[in-house]
C-alpha positions, 0 to 999 in steps of 0.5 A: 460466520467463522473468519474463513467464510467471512474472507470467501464472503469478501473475495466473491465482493470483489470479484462482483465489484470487478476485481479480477486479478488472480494474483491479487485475489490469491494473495489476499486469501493468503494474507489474514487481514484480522492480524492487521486490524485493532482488535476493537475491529476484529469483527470487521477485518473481512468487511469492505471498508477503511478501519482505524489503526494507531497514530490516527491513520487507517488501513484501507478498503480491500476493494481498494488494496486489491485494485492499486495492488492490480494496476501496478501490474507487478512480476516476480522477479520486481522490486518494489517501493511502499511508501506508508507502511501502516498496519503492513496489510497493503505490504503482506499482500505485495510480498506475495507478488515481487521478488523484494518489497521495501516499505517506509514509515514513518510513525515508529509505533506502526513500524515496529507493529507492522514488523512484528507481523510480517515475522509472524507470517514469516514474509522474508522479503520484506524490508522495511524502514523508519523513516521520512517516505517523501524521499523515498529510499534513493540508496535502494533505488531504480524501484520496477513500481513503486506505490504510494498509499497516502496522498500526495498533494502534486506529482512527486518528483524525488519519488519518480527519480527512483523509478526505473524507466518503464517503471509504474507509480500507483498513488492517490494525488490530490485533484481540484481542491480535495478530490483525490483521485489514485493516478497510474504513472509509467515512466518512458524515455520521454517523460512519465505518462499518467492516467486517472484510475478511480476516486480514493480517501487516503491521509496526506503524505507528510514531509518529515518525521511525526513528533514523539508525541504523535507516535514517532 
């Protein structure tokens, strides 16, 4: 089965699985996820699953990807926050979706990979960033969503101050001793609503920078 068809394979999964954000799906037609993926994996970049890439940290499940990517519920004209970069897949797909997207990572290794593909598929919109994401990019902000794709072991304070108000917060948050779930948080006037949106296994989100050894 040839890359085409094993991608039309995956979008009829998830469509199956619930997805039905035209957007989103488009967007993932758009984006080859081979490119992001070790070349080790290359036979697996369109199976519905997690696979490893450097620095010891993954690329996600597109079942996943798709469904955080759906509940930003993102415009045109946004300006979007990534936080984790990784192999970039997560921020190709939203670079189809908003007007600007700003990603940070901090292992450079990842960076500089990530921005080597998004020259590749020629995503201008992109911009991303070496650096510590626990505190986001405040010299860019108010951010219309931002998204958060490791996890976070409380509600994440520095990052809802970058949040305009009406602004959505899409991030896996540690539940009850290792259970982590991926919350919907909407900034109001009044304070920050916050729904439960489905289980995930994501690394943690991490204070500061990564040792040189470990690839920073």
């Amino acid at each position: 089965m040839n890359g085409d068809a094993r991608k039309i394979r995956l979008l009829m999964e998830l469509r199956k699985q619930g997805v039905s954000d035209t957007g989103v799906l488009s967007a993932m037609e758009r984006v080859p996820r081979e490119l992001f993926v070790p070349e080790a994996f290359q036979d697996q970049a369109y199976e519905n699953i997690t696979l490893p890439i450097d620095a010891g940290q993954t690329i996600s499940q597109p079942q996943i990807v798709a469904e955080m990517t759906a509940a930003l519920e993102l415009g045109p004209r946004m300006k979007v926050l990534e936080i984790g970069t990784g192999s970039g897949y997560q921020a190709a797909i939203l670079s189809h979706l908003c007007r600007r997207l700003y990603t940070i990572e901090r292992h450079r290794t990842l960076a500089k990979e990530a921005e080597a593909r998004f020259a590749e598929l020629r995503l201008s919109n992109i911009v991303l960033q070496i650096g510590d994401g626990s505190q986001g990019w405040p010299q860019q902000a108010p951010f219309d969503r931002i998204i958060v794709t490791a996890q976070a072991a409380m509600m994440p304070d520095v990052l809802l101050a970058q949040l305009r108000e009406g602004g959505v917060m899409i991030l896996p948050i540690a539940e009850s001793g290792r259970e982590q779930k991926v919350v919907r948080l909407r900034r109001t006037a009044d304070g920050v609503e916050r729904e439960a949106l489905m289980d995930a296994r994501f690394v943690p989100l991490l204070n500061g920078m990564p040792a040189a050894a470990e690839g920073g």
